[in-house]
Each structure stands twice: as structure tokens, then as C-alpha cells.
SEDRENSE-590007 format. One record per residue (C-alpha): x, y negated, z; residue in three letters. Coordinates in Angstrom, 3 decimals. Last residue first. Layout:
BEGIN
c1 X&c2 Y&c3 Z&resn ala
...
END
This chain:
BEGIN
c1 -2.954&c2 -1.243&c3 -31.138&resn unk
c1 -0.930&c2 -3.411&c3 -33.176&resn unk
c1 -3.233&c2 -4.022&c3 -36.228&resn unk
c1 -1.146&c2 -6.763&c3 -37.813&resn unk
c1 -1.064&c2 -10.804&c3 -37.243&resn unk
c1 -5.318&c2 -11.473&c3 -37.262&resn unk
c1 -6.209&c2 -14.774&c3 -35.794&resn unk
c1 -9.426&c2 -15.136&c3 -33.825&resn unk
c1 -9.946&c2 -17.843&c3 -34.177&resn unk
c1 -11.016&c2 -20.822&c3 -35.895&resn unk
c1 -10.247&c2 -20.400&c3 -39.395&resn unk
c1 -12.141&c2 -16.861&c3 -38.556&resn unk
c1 -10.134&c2 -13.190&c3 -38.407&resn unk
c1 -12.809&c2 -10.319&c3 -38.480&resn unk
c1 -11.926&c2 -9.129&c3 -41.724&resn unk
c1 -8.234&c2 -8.746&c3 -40.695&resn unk
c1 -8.756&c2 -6.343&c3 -37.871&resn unk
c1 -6.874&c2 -6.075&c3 -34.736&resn unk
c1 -8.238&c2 -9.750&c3 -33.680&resn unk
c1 -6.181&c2 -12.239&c3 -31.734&resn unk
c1 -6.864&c2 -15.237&c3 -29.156&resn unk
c1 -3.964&c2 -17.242&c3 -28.012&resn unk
c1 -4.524&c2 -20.081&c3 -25.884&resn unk
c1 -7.617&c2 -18.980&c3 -24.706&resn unk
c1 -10.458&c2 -20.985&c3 -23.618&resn unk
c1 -12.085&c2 -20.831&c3 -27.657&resn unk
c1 -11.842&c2 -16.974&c3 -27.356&resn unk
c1 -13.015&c2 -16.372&c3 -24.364&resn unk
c1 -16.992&c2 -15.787&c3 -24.702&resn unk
c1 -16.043&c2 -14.418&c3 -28.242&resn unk
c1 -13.699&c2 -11.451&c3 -26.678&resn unk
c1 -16.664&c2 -11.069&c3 -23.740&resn unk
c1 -19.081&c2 -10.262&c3 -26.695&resn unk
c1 -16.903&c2 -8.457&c3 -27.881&resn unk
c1 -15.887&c2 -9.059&c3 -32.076&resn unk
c1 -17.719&c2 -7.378&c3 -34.830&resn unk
c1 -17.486&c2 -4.483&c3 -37.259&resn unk
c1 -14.265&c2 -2.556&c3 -36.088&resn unk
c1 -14.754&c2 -3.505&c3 -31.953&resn unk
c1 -12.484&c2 -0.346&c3 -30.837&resn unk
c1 -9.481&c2 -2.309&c3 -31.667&resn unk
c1 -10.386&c2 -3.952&c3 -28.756&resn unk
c1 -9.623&c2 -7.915&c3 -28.842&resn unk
c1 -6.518&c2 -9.137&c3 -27.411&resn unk
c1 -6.926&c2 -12.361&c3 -25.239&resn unk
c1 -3.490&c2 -14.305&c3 -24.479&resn unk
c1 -3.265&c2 -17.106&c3 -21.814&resn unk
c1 -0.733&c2 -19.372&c3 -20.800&resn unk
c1 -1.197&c2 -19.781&c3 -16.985&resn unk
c1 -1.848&c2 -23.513&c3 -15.532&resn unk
c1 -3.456&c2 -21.920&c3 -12.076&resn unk
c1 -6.864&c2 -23.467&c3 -13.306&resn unk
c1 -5.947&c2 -21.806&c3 -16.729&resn unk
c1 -5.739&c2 -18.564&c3 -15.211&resn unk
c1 -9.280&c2 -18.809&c3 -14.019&resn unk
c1 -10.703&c2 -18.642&c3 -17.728&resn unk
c1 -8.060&c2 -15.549&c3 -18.503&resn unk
c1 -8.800&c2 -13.867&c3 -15.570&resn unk
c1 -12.257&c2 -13.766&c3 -15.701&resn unk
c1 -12.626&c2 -12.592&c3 -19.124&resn unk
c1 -9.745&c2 -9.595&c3 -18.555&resn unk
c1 -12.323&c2 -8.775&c3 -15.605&resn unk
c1 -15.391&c2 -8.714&c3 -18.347&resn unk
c1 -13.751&c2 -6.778&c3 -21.018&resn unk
c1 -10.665&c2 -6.944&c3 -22.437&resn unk
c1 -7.330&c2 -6.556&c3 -24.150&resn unk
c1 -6.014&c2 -8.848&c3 -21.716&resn unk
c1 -2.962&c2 -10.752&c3 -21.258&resn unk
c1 -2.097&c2 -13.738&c3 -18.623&resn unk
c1 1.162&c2 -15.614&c3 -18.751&resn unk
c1 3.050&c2 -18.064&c3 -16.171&resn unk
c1 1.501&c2 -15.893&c3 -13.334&resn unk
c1 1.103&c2 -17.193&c3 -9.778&resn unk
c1 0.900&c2 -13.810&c3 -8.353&resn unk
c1 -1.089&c2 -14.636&c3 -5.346&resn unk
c1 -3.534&c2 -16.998&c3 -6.254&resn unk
c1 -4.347&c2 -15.353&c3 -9.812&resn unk
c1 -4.994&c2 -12.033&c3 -7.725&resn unk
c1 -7.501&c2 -14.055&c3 -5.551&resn unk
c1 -9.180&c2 -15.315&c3 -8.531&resn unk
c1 -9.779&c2 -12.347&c3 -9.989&resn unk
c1 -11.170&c2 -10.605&c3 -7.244&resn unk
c1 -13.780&c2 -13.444&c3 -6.654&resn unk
c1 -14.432&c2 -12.834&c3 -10.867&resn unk
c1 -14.833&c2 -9.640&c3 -10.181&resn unk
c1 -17.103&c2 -9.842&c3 -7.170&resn unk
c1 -19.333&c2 -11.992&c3 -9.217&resn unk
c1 -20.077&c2 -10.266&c3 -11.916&resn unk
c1 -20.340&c2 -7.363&c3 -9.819&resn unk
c1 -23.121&c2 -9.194&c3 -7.964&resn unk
c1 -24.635&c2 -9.984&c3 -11.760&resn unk
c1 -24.989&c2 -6.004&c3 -12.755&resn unk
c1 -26.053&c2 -6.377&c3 -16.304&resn unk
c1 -23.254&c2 -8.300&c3 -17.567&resn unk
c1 -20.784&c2 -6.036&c3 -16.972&resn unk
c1 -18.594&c2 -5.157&c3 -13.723&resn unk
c1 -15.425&c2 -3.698&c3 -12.372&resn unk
c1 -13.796&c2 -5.013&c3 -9.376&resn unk
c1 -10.042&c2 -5.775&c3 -9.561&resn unk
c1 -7.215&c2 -3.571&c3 -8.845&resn unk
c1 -3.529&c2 -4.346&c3 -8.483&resn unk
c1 -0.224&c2 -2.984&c3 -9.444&resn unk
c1 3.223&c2 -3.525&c3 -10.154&resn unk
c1 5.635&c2 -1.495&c3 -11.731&resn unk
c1 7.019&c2 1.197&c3 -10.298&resn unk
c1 5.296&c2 3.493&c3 -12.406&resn unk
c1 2.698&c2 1.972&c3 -14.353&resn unk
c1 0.047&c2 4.920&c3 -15.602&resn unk
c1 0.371&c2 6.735&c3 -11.691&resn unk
c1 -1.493&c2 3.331&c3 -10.782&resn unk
c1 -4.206&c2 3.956&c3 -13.204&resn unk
c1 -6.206&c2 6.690&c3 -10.306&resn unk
c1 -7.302&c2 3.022&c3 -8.767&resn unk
c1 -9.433&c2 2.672&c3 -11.649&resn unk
c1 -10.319&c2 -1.439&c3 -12.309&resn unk
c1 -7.502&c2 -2.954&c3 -13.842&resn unk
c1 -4.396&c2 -5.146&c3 -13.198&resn unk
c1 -0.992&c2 -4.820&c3 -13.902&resn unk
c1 1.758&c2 -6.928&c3 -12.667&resn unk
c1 4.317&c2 -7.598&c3 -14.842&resn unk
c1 7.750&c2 -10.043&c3 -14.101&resn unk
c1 8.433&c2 -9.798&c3 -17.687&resn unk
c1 11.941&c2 -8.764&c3 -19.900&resn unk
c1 10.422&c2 -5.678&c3 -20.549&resn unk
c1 6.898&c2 -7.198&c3 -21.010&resn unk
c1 6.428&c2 -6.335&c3 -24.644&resn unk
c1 7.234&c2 -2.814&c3 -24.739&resn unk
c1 4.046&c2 -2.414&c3 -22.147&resn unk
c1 1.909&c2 -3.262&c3 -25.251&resn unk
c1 0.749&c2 0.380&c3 -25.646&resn unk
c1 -0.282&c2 0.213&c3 -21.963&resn unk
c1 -3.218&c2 -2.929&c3 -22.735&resn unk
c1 -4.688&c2 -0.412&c3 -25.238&resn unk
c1 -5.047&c2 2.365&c3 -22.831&resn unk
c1 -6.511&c2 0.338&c3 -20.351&resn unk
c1 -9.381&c2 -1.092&c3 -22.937&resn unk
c1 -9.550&c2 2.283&c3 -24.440&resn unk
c1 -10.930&c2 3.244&c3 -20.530&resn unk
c1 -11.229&c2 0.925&c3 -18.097&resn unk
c1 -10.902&c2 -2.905&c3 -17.699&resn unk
c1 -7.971&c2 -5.098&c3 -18.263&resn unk
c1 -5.474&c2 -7.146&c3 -16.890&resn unk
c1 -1.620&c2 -7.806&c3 -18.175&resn unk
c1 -0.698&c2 -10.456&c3 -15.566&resn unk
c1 2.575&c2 -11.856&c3 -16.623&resn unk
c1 5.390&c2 -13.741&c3 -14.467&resn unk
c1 8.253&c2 -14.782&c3 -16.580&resn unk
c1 11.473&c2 -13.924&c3 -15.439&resn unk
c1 13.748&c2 -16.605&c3 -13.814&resn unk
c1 16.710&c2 -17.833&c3 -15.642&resn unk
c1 20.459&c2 -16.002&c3 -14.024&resn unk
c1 22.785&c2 -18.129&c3 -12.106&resn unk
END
């Protein structure tokens, strides 16, 4: 009788977000993953792994706002994941704050783009996450976000 795998929602928006969340992919081997993001054109990124897409949005468009975090709900309710990762922005937000209605463990990665100061959406989660990490060791506070290593 083998132990279930661990179901793991690795979400996050476009661009260096995307590309940072796929340089973790090592990490998930022995996952149940389903990746989420915004650009349909990221399936071919995954292979047979799989795949769903959530609205993008920012804070200056508030319907999109809104459809994302809709979309990010209904992904939560059908996956059931045991772990949610992002490495940002505002769909990785969403997720991780609804994940914890679903009892998810959640992990937020900060952008190793964001040198000087954290994201905004990476401080919005940071005290709802259960693990909240920074790529740069001047930016790690007593209360989050830790710094282990620039991994990205």
C-alpha cells in the first residue's frame, strides 16, 4: 500500500515570477503538482504535468482583482491541495489567503527581482503564510521574512 502524494499548487503570475516558480520544479518530484498561472502559452513550460490558469490582475484594475481571486478559489475547490507555493504577485496572494480556508500549508517566495524592498503583495501575505521567505539576506526581519540562501 503505497502513502499518498502530497497535493501542491505552485501558482504564480507572469513573467520572472513564472520563471522563478519553474526553477523550483526539483522540489515537487515526489508532489501531486498542479501549476497555475496566468499565460495560457505556459502550458508547453510543464509537460504533462498539470495545469490551470487563473485571471491576471493588479491593484489598479479592481474587477480583475476580483476575478482572480473567484478563479482562485475555484482552483482551491477542486484540487484540494495540502501545500500552496508562490513566488508571487497578486494570484499567488489569493491563493495563499484562500488556501488556508481549504486547510493548505502555505509557502510565499518573494521575487528575487525585489533587491531593495519586499512586494507589496509579498508583505500583504507574509504574516497569513506559514512560510514566508526572502532571496536576500538584508531584507530578512525577526518577523518574517526569513532568508535560508538565494535559491532562485
Amino acid at each position: 500500500m503505497s502513502a499518498r502524494k502530497p497535493k501542491v499548487i505552485a501558482v504564480s503570475s507572469g513573467g520572472g515570477h513564472w520563471v522563478q516558480l519553474l526553477r523550483l520544479r526539483p522540489a515537487f518530484v515526489d508532489s501531486d503538482v498542479t501549476f497555475v498561472t496566468v499565460n495560457p502559452g505556459n502550458r508547453r513550460d510543464v509537460g504533462d504535468a498539470k495545469f490551470r490558469l487563473i485571471p491576471d490582475s493588479n491593484r489598479w484594475n479592481k474587477l480583475a482583482l476580483v476575478r482572480s481571486m473567484l478563479g482562485a478559489f475555484w482552483i482551491l475547490l477542486m484540487v484540494r491541495p495540502d501545500v500552496v507555493i508562490t513566488t508571487g504577485a497578486a494570484p499567488g496572494y489569493f491563493m495563499v489567503r484562500l488556501a488556508k480556508v481549504f486547510g493548505a500549508r502555505t509557502v510565499w517566495l518573494d521575487s528575487v527581482a525585489n533587491a531593495e524592498t519586499l512586494s507589496m503583495s509579498g508583505e500583504k501575505a507574509g504574516r497569513h503564510v506559514d512560510l514566508w521567505l526572502t532571496q536576500w539576506s538584508h531584507l530578512a526581519k525577526e518577523n518574517g521574512p526569513v532568508y535560508r540562501g538565494s535559491v532562485l
